[in-house]
C-alpha positions as CSV (number, residue, x, y, z in Angstrom):
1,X,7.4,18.0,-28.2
2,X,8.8,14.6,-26.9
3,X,5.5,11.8,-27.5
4,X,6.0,8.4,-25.5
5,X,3.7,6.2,-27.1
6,X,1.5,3.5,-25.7
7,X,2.6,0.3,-27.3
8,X,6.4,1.3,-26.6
9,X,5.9,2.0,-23.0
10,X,4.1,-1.3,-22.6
11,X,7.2,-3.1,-24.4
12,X,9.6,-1.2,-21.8
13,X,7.1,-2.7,-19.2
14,X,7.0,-5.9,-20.4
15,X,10.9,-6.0,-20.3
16,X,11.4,-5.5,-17.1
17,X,8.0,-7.5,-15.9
18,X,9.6,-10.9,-17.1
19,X,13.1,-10.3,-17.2
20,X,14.3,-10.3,-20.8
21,X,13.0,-9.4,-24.2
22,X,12.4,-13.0,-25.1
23,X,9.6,-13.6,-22.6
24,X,8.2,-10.1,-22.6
25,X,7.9,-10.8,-27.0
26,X,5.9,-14.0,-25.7
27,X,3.8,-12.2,-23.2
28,X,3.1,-9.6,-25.6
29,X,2.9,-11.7,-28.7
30,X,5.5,-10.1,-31.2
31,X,8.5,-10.8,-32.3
32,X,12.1,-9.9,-30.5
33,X,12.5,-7.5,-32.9
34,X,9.9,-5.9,-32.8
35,X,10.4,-5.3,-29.0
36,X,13.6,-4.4,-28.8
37,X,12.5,-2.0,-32.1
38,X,10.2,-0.5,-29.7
39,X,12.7,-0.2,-26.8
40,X,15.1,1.5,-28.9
41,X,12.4,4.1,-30.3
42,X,11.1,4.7,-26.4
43,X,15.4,5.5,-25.8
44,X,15.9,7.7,-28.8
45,X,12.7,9.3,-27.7
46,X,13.3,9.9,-23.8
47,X,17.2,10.5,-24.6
48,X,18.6,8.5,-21.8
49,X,19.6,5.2,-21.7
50,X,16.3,3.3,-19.7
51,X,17.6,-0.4,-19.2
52,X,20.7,-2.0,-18.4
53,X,21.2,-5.6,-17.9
54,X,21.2,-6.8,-14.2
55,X,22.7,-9.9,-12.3
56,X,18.9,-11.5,-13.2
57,X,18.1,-10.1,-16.0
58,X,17.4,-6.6,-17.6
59,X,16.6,-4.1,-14.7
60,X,15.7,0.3,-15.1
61,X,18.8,2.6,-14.9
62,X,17.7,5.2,-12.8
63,X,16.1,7.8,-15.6
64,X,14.4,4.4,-16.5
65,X,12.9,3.3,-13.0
66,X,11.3,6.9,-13.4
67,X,10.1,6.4,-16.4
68,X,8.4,3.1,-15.2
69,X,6.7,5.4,-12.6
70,X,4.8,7.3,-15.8
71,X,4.5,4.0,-17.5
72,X,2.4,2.1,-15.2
73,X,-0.3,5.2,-14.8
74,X,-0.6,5.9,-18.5
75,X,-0.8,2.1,-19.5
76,X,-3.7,1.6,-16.8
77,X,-5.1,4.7,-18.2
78,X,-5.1,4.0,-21.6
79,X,-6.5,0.4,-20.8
80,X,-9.4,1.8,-18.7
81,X,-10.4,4.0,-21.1
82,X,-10.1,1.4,-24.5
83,X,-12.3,-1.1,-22.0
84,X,-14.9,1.8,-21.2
85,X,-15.4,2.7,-24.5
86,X,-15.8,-0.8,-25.9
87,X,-18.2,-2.0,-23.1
88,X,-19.3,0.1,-20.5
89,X,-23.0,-1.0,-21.2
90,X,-22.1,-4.2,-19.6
91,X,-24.0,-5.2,-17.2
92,X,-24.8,-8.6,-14.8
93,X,-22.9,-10.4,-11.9
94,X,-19.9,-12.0,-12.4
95,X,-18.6,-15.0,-8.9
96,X,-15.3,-15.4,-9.3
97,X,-13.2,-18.2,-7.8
98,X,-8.9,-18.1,-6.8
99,X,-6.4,-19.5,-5.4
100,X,-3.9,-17.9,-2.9
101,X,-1.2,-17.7,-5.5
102,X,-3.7,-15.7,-8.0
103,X,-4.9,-13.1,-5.1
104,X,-2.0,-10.8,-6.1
105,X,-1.7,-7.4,-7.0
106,X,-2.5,-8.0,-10.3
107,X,-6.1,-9.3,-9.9
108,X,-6.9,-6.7,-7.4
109,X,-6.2,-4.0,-10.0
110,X,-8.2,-6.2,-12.5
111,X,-11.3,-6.1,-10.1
112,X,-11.0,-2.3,-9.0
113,X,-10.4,-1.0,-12.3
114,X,-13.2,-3.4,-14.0
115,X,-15.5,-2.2,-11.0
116,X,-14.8,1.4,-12.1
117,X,-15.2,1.3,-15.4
118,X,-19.1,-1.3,-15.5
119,X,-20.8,0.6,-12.5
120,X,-23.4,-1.7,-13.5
121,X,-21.1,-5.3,-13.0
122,X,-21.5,-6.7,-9.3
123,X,-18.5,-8.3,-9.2
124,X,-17.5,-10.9,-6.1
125,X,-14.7,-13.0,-5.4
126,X,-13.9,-15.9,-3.4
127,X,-10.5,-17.7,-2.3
128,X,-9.9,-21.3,-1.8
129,X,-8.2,-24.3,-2.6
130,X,-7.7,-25.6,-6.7
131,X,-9.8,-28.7,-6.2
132,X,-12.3,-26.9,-4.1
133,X,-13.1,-23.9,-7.0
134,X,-13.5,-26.8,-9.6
135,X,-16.4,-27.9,-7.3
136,X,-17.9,-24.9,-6.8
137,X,-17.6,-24.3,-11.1
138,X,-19.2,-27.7,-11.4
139,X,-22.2,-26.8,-9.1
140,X,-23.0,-23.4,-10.7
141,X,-21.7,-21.3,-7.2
142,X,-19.0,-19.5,-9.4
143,X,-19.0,-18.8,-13.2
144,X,-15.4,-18.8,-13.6
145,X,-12.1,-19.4,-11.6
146,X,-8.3,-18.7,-11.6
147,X,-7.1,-22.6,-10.4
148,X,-4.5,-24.8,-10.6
149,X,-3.9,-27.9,-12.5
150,X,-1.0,-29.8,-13.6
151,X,0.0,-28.7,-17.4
152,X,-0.4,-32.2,-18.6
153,X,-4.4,-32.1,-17.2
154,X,-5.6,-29.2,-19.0
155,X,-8.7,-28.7,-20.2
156,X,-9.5,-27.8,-23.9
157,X,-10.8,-24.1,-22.9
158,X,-8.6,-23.7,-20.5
159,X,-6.7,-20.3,-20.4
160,X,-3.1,-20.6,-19.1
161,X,-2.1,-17.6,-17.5
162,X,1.2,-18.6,-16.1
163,X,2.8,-22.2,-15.5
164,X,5.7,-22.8,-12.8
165,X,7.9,-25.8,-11.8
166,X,6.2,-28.1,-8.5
167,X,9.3,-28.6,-6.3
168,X,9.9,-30.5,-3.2
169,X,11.1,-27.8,-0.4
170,X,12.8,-28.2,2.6
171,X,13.8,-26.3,5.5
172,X,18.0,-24.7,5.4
173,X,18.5,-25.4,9.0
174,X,17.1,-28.9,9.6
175,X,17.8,-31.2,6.6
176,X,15.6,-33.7,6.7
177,X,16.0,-37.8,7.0
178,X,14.0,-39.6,4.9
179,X,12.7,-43.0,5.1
180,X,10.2,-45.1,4.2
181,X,7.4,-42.7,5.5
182,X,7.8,-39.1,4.3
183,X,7.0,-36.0,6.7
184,X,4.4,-33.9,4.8
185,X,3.1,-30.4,5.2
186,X,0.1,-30.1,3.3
187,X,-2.8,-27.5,2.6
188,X,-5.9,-29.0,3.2
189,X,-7.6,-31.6,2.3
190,X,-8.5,-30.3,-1.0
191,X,-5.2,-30.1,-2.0
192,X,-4.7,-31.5,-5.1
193,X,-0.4,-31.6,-4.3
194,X,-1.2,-33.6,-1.3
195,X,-3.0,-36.2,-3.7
196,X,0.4,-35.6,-6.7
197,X,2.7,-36.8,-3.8
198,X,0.5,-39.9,-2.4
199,X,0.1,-41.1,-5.8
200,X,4.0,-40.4,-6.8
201,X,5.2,-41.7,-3.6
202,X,3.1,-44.9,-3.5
203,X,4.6,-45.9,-7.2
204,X,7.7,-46.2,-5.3
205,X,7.1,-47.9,-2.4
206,X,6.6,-45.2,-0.1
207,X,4.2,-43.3,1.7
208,X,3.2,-39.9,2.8
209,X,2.8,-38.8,6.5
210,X,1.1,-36.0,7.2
211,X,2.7,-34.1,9.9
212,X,0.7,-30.5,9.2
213,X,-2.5,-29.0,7.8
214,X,-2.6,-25.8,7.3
215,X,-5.0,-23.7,4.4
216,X,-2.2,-20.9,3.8
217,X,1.2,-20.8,2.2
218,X,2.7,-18.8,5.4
219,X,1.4,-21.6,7.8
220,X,2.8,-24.2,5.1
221,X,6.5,-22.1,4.9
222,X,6.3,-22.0,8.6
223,X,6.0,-25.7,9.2
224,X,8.4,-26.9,6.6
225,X,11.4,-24.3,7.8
226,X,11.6,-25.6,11.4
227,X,11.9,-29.0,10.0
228,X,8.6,-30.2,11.1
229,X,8.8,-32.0,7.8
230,X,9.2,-31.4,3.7
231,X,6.1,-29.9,1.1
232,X,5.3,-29.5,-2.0
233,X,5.2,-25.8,-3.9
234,X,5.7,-23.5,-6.6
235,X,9.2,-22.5,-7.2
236,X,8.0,-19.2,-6.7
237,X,6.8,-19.5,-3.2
238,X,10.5,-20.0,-2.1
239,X,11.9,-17.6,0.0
240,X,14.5,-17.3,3.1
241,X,15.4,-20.1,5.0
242,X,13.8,-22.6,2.6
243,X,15.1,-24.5,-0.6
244,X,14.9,-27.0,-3.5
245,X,15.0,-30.5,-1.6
246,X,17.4,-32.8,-4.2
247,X,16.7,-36.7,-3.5
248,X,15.9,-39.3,-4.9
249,X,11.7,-38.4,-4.2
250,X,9.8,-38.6,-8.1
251,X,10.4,-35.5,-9.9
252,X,6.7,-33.7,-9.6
253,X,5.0,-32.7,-13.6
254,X,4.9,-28.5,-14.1
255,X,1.7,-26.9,-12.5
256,X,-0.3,-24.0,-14.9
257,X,-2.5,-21.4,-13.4
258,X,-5.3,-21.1,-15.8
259,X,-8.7,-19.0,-16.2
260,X,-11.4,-21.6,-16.5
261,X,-15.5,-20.8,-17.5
262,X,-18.4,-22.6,-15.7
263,X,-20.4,-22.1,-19.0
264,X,-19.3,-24.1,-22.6
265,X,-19.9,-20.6,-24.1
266,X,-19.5,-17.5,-21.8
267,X,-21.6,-14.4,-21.7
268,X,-20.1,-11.5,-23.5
269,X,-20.3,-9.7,-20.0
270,X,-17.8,-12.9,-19.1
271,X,-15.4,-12.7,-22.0
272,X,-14.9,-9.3,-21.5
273,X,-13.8,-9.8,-17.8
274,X,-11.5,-12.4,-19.0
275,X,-9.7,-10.1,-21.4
276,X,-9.4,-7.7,-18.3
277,X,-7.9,-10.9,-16.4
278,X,-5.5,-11.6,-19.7
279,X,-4.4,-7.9,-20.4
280,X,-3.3,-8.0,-16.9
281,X,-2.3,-11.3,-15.8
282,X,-0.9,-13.7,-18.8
283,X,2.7,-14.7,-18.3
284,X,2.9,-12.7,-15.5
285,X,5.0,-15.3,-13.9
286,X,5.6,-14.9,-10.1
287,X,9.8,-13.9,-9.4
């Protein structure tokens, strides 16, 4: 009887998650070896060939994409079940805070499947702006919060789940002419790249005009491809007619998405919704 093991299937996963066996050994805290050990175990088991290496990285053949199919359900499986039987007394509330870029798939299946398995946790969770979830941790109106800092501003317990390069962006069709005073579309007022650029841009003896507000990455994509004027954003958050704008504007430091506690020492019910948030979420850098 063919026997797919957990471990190896989440190796296979982890592969194809981030690309390459060096990052998925990083995500998943083992060596290279021991990955590609577990890679070449899942193969001999399953008989087929399961990855192949792509113009980006490693990618499924097609018995493999299959086999991601099964992977996914029995990993999430297996998880739910480990995290039921090692805390499903748990009980309490837990408020937590994210940004737009967190809201993914990811942390939806976090909430549902943490939902499931402690009946007894009322969980809620609230979107908005970096600067404006660090308020809301400082006041007691959340107890923890997936934000945004710049990597060089962490905070001691500070959990990073993911860190990605802060790029200027422009729009393809309407290359922009820069003076003196630099066209800016910004999130709100709470946004903490807004303040980066002022800051950055003043040290040089420019300035930052604010052309556009808007509290959403599609608004801020929107503004910035019909040339209205240039932003600040992930690298990740590039897509069709926008790209890397290469000037002579400061270079902008590395941003890191973290997990960060209200409380100096959290609750068990809070550390145990932060492994669910790391089991899930850590390294799982956007493509």
């Amino acid at each position: 009887m063919m026997r797919l093991d957990i471990e190896s299937l989440r190796a296979f996963k982890a592969v194809l998650d981030h690309g390459g066996v060096t990052r998925a050994a990083k995500a998943l805290n083992l060596t290279q070896s021991a990955v590609s050990h577990k890679i070449t175990r899942l193969e001999s088991r399953v008989g087929r060939p399961i990855l192949m290496r792509g113009e980006h990285g490693m990618v499924p053949t097609s018995d493999g994409q299959g086999l991601l199919h099964y992977a996914e359900r029995l990993i999430s499986l297996h998880d739910e079940a480990a995290q039921h039987f090692r805390s499903s007394d748990l009980a309490g509330q837990i408020r937590l805070g994210a940004t737009e870029d967190a809201t993914s798939a990811e942390l939806a299946k976090v909430l549902g499947r943490f939902g499931r398995v402690h009946p007894n946790v009322s969980l809620y969770a609230r979107v908005a702006q970096s600067l404006m979830l660090n308020f809301w941790l400082t006041t007691g109106e959340i107890d923890m919060a997936i934000l945004q800092t710049f990597t060089k501003d962490m905070e001691p317990d500070d959990i990073e789940l993911w860190r990605e390069d802060l790029i200027w962006v422009r729009s393809i069709d309407h290359p922009p002419q820069l003076g003196d005073s630099i066209p800016f579309v910004s999130f709100d007022s709470n946004s903490f790249y807004k303040l980066a650029a002022m800051q950055a841009l003043t040290a040089t003896g420019r300035s930052l005009r604010v052309v556009l507000e808007c509290p959403g990455k599609e608004g801020i994509r929107a503004g910035i491809k019909s040339g209205f004027g240039i932003g600040l954003l992930g690298r990740s958050n590039l897509e069709e007619g926008l790209t890397e704008l290469h000037s002579d504007l400061p270079a902008m430091p590395s941003v890191s998405h973290v997990l960060r506690s209200r409380a100096a020492l959290p609750s068990r019910l809070e550390r145990n919704f932060a492994d669910a948030i790391l089991l899930e979420m850590k390294d799982d850098i956007p493509k």
